[in-house]
LODREN-907942 format. One record per residue (C-alpha): residue number from 0; residue in three letters; chain; x negated, y, z. Coordinates in pm, 1 decimal, decimal comma. Last residue first. Example, Ala and Ser with C-alpha at 12.3 -4.5 7.8 and 13.67 -1.06 7.14 Angstrom:
# residues 2
node domi=1&vomi=SER&fikol=A&c1=-1367,0&c2=-106,0&c3=714,0
node domi=0&vomi=ALA&fikol=A&c1=-1230,0&c2=-450,0&c3=780,0
//
This chain:
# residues 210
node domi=209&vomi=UNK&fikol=A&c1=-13411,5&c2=1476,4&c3=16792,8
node domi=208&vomi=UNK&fikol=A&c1=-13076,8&c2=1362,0&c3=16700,9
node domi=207&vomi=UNK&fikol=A&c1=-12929,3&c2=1697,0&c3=16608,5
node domi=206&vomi=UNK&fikol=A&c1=-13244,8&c2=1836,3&c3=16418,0
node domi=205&vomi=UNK&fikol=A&c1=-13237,8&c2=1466,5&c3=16219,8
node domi=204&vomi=UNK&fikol=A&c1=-12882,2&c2=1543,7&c3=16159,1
node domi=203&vomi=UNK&fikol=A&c1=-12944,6&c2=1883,2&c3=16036,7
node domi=202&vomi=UNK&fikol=A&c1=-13241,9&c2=1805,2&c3=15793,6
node domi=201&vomi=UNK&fikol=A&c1=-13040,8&c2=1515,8&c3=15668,8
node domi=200&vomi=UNK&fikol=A&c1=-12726,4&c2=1744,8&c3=15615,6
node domi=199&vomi=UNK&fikol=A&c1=-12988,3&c2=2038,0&c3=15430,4
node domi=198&vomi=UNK&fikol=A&c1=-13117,1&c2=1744,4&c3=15224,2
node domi=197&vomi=UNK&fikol=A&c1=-12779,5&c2=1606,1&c3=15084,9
node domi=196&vomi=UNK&fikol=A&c1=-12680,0&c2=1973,5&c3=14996,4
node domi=195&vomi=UNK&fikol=A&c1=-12959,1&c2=2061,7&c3=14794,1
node domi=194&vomi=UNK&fikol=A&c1=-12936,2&c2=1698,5&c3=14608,3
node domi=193&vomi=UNK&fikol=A&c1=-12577,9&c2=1779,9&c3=14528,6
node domi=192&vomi=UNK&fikol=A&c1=-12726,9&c2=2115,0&c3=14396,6
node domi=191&vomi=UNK&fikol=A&c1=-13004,4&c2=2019,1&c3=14223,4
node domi=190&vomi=UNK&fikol=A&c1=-12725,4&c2=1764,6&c3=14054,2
node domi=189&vomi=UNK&fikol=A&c1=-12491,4&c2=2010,2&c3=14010,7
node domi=188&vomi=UNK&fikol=A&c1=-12740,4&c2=2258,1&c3=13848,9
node domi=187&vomi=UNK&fikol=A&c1=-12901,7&c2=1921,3&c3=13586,9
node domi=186&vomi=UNK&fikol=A&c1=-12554,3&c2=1843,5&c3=13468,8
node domi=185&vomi=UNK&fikol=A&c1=-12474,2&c2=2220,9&c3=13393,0
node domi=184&vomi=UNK&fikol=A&c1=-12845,7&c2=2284,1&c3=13217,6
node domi=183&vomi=UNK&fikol=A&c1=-12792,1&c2=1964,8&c3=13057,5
node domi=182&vomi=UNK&fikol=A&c1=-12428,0&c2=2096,5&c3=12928,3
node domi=181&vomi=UNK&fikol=A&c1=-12583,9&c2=2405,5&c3=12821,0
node domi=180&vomi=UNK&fikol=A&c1=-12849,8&c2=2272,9&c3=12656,6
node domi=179&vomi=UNK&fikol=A&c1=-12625,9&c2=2040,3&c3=12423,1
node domi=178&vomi=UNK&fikol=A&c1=-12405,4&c2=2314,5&c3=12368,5
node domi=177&vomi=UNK&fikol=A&c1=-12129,2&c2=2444,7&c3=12470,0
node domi=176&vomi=UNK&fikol=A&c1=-12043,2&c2=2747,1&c3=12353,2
node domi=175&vomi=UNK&fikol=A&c1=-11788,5&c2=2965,8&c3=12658,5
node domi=174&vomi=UNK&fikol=A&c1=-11504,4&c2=3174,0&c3=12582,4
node domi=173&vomi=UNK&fikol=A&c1=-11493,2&c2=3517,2&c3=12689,7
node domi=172&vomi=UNK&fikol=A&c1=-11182,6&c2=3682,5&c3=12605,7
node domi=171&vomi=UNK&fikol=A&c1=-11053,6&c2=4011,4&c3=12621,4
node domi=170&vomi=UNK&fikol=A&c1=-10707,6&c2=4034,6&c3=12555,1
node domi=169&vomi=UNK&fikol=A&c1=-10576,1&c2=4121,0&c3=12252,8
node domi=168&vomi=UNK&fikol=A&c1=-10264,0&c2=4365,6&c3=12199,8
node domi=167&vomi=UNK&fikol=A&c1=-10334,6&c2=4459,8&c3=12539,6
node domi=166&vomi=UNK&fikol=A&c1=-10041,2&c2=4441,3&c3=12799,7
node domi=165&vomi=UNK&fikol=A&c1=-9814,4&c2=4705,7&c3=12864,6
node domi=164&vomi=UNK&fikol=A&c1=-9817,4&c2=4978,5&c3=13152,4
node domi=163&vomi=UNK&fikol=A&c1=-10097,5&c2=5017,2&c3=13347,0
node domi=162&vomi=UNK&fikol=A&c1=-10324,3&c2=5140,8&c3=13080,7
node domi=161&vomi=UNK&fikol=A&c1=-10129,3&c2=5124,2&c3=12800,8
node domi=160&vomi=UNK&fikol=A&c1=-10249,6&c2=4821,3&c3=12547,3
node domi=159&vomi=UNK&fikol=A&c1=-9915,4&c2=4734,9&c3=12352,7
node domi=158&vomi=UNK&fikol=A&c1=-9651,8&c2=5026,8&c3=12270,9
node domi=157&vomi=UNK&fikol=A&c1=-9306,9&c2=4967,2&c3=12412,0
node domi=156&vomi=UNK&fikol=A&c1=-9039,1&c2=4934,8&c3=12147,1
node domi=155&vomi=UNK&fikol=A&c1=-8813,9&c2=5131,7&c3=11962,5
node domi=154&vomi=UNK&fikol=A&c1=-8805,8&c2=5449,4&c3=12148,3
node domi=153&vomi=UNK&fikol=A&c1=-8533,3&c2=5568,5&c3=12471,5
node domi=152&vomi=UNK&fikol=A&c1=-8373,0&c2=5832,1&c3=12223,4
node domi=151&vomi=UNK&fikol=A&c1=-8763,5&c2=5911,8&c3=12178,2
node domi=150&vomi=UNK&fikol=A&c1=-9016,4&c2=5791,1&c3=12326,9
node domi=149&vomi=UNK&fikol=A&c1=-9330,6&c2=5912,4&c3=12336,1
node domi=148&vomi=UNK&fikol=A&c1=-9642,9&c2=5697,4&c3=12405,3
node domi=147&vomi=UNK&fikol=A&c1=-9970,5&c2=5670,6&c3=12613,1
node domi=146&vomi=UNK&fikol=A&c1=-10386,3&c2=5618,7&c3=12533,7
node domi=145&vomi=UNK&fikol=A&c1=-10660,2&c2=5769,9&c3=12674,4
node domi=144&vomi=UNK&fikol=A&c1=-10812,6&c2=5401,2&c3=12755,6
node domi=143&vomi=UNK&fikol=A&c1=-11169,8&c2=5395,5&c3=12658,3
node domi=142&vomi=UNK&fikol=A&c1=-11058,5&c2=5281,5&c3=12315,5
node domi=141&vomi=UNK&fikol=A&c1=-10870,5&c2=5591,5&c3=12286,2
node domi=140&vomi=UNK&fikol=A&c1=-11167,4&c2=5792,4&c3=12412,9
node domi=139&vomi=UNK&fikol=A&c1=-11346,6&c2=5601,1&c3=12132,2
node domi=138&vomi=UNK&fikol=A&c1=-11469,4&c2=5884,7&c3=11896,3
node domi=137&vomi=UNK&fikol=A&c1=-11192,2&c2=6154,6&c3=11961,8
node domi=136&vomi=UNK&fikol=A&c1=-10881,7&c2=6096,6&c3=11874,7
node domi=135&vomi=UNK&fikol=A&c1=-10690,2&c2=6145,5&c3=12206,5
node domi=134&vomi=UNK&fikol=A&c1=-10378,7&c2=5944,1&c3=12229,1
node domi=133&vomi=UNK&fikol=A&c1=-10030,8&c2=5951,6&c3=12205,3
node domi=132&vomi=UNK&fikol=A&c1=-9860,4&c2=5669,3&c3=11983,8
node domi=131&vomi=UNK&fikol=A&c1=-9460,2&c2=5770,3&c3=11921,1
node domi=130&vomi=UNK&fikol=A&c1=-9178,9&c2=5515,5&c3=11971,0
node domi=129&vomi=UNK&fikol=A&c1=-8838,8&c2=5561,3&c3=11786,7
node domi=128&vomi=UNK&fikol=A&c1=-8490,4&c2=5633,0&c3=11779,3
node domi=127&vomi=UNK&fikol=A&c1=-8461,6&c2=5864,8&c3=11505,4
node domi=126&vomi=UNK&fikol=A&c1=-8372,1&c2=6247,5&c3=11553,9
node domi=125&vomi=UNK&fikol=A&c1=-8703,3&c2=6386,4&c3=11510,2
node domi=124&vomi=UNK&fikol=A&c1=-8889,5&c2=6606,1&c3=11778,2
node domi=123&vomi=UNK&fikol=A&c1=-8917,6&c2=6925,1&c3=11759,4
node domi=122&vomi=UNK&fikol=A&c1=-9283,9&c2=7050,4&c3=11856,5
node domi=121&vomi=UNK&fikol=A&c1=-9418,4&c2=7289,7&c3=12082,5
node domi=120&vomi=UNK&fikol=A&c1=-9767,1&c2=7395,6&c3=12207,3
node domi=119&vomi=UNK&fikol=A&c1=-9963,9&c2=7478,4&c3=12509,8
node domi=118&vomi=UNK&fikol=A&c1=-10374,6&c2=7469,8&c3=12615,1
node domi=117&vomi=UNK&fikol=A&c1=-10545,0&c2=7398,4&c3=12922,5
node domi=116&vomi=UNK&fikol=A&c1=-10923,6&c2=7420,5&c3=13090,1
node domi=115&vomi=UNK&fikol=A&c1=-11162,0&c2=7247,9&c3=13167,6
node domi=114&vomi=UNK&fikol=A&c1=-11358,3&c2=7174,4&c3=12849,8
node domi=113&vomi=UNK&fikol=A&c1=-11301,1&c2=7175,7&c3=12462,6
node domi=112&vomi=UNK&fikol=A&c1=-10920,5&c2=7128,5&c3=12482,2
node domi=111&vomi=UNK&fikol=A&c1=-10710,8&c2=6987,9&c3=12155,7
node domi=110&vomi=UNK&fikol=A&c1=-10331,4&c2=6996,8&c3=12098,6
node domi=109&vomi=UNK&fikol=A&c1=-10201,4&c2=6775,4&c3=11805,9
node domi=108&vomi=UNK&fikol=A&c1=-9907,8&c2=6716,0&c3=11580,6
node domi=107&vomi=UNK&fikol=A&c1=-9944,7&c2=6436,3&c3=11322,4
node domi=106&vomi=UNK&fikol=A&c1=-9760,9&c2=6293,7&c3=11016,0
node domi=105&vomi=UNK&fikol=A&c1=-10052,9&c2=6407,8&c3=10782,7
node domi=104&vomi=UNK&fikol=A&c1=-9859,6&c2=6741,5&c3=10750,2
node domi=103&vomi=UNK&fikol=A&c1=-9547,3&c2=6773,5&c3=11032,9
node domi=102&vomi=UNK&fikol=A&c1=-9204,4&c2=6869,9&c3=10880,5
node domi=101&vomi=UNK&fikol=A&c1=-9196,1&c2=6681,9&c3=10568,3
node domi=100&vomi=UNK&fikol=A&c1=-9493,5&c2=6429,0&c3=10704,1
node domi=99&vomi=UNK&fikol=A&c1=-9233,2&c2=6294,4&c3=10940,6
node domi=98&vomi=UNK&fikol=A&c1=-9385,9&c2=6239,2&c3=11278,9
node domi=97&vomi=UNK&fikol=A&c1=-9616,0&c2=5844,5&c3=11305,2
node domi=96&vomi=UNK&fikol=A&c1=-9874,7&c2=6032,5&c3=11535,2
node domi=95&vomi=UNK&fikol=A&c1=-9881,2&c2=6254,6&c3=11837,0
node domi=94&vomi=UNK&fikol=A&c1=-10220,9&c2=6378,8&c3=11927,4
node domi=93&vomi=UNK&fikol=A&c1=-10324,0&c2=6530,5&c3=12291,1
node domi=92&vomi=UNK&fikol=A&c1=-10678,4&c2=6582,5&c3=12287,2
node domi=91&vomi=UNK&fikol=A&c1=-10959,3&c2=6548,8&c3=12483,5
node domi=90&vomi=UNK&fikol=A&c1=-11297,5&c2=6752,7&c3=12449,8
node domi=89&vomi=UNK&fikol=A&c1=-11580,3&c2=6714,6&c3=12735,0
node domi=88&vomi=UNK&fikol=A&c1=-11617,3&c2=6862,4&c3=13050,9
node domi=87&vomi=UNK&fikol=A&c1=-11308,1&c2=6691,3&c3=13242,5
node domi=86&vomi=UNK&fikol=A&c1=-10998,4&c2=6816,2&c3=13372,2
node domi=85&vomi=UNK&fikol=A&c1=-10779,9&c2=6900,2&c3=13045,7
node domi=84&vomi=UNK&fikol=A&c1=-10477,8&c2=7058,4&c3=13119,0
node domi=83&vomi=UNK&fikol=A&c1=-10218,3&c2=7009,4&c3=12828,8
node domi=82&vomi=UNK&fikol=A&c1=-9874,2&c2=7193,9&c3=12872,2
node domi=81&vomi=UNK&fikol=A&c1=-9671,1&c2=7027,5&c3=12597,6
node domi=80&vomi=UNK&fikol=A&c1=-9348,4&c2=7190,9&c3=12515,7
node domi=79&vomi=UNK&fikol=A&c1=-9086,5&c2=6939,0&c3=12323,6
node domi=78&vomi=UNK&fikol=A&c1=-8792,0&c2=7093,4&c3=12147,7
node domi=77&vomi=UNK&fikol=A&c1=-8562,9&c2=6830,1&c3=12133,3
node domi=76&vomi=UNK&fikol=A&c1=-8403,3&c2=6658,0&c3=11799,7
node domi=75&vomi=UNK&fikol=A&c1=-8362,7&c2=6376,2&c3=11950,5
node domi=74&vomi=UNK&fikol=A&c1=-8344,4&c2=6329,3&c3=12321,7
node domi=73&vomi=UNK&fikol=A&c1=-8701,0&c2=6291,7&c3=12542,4
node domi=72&vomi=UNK&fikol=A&c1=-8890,2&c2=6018,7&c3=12706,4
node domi=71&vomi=UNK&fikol=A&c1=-9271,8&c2=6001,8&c3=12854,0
node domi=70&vomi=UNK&fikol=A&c1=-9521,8&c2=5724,1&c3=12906,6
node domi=69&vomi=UNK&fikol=A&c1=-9846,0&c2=5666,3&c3=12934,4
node domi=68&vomi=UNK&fikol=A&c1=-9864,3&c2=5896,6&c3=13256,9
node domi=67&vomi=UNK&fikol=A&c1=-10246,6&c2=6116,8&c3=13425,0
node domi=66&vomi=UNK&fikol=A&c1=-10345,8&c2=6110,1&c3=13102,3
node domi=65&vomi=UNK&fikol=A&c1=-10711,6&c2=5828,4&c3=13072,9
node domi=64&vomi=UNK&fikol=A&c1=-11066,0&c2=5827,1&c3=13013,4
node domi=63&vomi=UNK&fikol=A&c1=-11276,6&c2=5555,8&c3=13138,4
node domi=62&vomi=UNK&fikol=A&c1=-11075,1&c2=5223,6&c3=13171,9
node domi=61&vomi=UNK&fikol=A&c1=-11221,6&c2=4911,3&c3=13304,3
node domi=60&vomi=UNK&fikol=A&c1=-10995,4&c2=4867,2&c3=13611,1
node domi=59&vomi=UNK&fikol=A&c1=-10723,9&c2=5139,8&c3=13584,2
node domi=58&vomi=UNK&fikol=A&c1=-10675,0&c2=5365,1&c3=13905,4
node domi=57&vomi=UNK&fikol=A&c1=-10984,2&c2=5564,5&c3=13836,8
node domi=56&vomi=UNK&fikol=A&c1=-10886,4&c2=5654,9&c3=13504,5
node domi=55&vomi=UNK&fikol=A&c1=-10690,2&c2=5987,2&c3=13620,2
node domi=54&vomi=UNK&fikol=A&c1=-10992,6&c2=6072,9&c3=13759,8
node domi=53&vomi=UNK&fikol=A&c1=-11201,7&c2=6053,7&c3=13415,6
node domi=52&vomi=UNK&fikol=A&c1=-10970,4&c2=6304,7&c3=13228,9
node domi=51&vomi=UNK&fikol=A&c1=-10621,0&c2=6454,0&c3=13033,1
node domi=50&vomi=UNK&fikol=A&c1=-10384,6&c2=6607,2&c3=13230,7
node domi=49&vomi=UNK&fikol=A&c1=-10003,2&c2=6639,6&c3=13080,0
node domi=48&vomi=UNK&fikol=A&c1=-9740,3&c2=6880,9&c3=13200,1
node domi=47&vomi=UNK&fikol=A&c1=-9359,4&c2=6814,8&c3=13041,3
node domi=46&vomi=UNK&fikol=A&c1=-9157,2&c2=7093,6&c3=12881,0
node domi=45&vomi=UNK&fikol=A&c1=-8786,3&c2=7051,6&c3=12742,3
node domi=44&vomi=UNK&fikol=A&c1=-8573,5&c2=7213,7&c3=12532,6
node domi=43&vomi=UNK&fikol=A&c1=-8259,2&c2=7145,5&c3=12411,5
node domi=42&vomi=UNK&fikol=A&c1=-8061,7&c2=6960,1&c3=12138,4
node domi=41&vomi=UNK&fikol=A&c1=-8225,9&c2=7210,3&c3=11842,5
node domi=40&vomi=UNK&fikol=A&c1=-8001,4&c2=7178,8&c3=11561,6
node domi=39&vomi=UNK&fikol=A&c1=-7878,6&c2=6941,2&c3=11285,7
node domi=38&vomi=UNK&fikol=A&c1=-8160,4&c2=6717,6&c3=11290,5
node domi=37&vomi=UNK&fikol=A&c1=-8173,0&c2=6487,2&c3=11042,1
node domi=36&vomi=UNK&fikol=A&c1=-8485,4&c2=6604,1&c3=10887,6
node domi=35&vomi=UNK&fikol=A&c1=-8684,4&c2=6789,8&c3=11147,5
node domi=34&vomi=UNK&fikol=A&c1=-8596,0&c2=7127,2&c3=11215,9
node domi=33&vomi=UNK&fikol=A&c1=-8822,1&c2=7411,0&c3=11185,0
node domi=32&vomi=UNK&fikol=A&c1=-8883,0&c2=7647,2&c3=11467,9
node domi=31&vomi=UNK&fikol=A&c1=-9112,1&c2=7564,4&c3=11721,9
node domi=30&vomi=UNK&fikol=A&c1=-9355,8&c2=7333,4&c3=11495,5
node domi=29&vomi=UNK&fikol=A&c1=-9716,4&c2=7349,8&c3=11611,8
node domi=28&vomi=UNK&fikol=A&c1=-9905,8&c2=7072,6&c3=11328,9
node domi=27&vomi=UNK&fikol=A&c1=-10246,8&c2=7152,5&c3=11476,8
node domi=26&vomi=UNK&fikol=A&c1=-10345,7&c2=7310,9&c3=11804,4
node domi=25&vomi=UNK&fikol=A&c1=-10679,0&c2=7418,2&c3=11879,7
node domi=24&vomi=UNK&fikol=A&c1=-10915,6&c2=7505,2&c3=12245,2
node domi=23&vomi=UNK&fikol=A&c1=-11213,1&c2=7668,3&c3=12379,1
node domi=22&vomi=UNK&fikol=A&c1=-11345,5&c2=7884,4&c3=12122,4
node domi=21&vomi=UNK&fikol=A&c1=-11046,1&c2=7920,5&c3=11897,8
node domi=20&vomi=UNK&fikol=A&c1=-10784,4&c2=7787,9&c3=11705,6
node domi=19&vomi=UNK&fikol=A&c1=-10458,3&c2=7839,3&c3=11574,9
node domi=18&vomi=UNK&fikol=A&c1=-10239,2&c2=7618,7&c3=11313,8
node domi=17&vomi=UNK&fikol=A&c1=-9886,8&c2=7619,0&c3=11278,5
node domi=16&vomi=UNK&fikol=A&c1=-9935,9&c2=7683,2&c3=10902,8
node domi=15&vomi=UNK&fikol=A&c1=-10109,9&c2=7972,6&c3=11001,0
node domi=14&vomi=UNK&fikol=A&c1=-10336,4&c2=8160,6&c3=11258,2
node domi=13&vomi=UNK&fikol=A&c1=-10674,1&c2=8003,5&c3=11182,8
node domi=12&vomi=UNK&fikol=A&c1=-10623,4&c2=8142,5&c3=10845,8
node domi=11&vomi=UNK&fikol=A&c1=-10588,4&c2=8491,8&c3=10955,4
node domi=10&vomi=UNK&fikol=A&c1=-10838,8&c2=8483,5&c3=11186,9
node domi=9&vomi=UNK&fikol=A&c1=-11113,7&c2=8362,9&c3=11000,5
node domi=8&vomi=UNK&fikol=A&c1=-11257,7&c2=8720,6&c3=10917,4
node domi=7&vomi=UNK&fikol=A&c1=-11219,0&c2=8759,9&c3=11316,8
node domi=6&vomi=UNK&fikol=A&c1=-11408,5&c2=8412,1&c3=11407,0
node domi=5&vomi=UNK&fikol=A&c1=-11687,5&c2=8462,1&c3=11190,7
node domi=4&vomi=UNK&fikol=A&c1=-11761,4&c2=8855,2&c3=11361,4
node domi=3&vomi=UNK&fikol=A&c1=-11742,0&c2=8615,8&c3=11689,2
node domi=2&vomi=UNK&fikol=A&c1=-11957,7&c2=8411,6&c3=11610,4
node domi=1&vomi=UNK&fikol=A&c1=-12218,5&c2=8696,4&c3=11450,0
node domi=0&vomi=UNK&fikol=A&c1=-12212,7&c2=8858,0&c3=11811,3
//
């Protein structure tokens, strides 16, 4: 009873400044209305669907988390409606970054889910032709691979490190110390095993002649 007494005398400021919240889901930075610098008028609408979750990882070796594309592309100066469906039971968000701070504080817009369940929001998008990092900000989901990008007017680039999309901006490596125990440890395994497979012929010829 007492959360929810909290959550009416917060109401009003949970509700502004394109901000709303509550107990299973928040959106930051929701911009319907105001255009972007540049922008002259709204070029159109548009909606795309994005699910957020493990099973939409399952396709990418070594990934964990993952939106079910990495890539979408809309005109300047759209109106953008993000349906976001989240599958799992954790949080995952869907965070645009790099907008203009004029229109969108702190240069990000963001939808957030708590559980199963979905949320929806709009933005307008700028009129620049440019590349937008999606991904979901919390603690190393991104890393995990819930990672995509916006384009729009076709973007600037292609973003490194999308699962199934672009190559990582640095590759795992695992280079190998020598050392002088290593190298006897290597010397002394292919000799045990030249003298493995030496016996094992013997063994069989001497079977064969017998």
């Amino acid at each position: 009873m007492k959360h929810w007494i909290f959550l009416l005398l917060l109401f009003p400021i949970l509700t502004v400044a394109g901000h709303r919240m509550d107990m299973d889901s928040m959106v930051m930075n929701e911009n319907p209305m105001n255009l972007p610098e540049g922008c002259g008028k709204i070029a159109g609408d548009k909606t795309i669907i994005v699910k957020a979750g493990r099973e939409f990882a399952k396709k990418f070796p070594g990934v964990v988390f993952a939106y079910d594309q990495q890539s979408w592309e809309v005109s300047p100066c759209t109106r953008l409606t993000v349906r976001f469906i989240n599958k799992d039971h954790i949080r995952h968000q869907f965070m645009v970054h790099g907008l203009p701070e004029k229109t969108y504080p702190e240069g990000m817009f963001t939808i957030e889910v708590s559980g199963p369940g979905e949320e929806s929001a709009s933005l307008i998008l700028p009129p620049a032709k440019k590349t937008y990092l999606v991904h979901c900000d919390i603690a190393q989901h991104t890393e995990h691979g819930m990672k995509a990008q916006l384009k729009v007017a076709g973007g600037d680039k292609d973003l490194a490190s999308l699962p199934g999309l672009t190559k990582p901006a640095r590759p795992d490596t695992y280079p190998t110390r020598w050392t002088a125990s290593s190298v006897i440890l290597l010397l002394a395994a292919l000799i045990g095993g030249g003298l493995l497979v030496w016996l094992l012929r013997w063994f069989w010829q001497s079977m064969i002649s017998e």
